[in-house]
C-alpha positions as CSV (number, residue, x, y, z in Angstrom):
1,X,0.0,0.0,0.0
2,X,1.4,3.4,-0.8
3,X,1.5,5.5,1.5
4,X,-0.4,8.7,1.3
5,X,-0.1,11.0,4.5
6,X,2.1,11.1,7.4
7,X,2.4,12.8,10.4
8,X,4.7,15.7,11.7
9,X,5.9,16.6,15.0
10,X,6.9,20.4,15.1
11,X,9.1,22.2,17.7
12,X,8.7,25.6,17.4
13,X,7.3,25.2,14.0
14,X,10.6,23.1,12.9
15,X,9.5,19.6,12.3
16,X,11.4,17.3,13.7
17,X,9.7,13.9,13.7
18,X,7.5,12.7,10.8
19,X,5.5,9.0,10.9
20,X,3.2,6.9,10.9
21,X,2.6,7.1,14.7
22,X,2.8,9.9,16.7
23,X,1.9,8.2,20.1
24,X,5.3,6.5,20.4
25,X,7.4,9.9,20.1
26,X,5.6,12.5,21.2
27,X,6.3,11.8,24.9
28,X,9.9,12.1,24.2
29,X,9.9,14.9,22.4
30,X,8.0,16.7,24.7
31,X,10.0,15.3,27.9
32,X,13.4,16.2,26.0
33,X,11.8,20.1,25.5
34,X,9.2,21.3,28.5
35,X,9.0,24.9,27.6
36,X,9.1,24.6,24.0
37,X,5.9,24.7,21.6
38,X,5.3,21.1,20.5
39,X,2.7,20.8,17.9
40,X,1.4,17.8,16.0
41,X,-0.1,17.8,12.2
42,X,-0.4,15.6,9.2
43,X,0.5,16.4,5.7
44,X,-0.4,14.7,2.6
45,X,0.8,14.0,-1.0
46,X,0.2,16.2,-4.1
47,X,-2.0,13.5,-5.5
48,X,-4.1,12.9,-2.5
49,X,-8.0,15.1,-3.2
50,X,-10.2,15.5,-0.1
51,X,-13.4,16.3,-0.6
């Protein structure tokens, strides 16, 4: 199966994970950077159409 979207961890608005399962890092991340802005968001491909 291709895949077709992923998932981005951002620090700061820098990503700096990107997956197919944000449960599994995000607790790191935001361990390794308490008073930084952690955001997560999903991005997909060119050919990918929501409607």
């Amino acid at each position: 199966m291709e895949k077709r979207f992923e998932y981005v961890i951002k620090i700061d608005g820098k990503d700096v994970w990107h997956g197919l399962n944000p449960e599994e890092m995000f607790d790191e991340i935001m361990a390794k950077n308490p008073k930084k802005k952690i955001s997560v968001a999903w991005r997909t491909h060119e050919k990918v159409l929501i409607c």
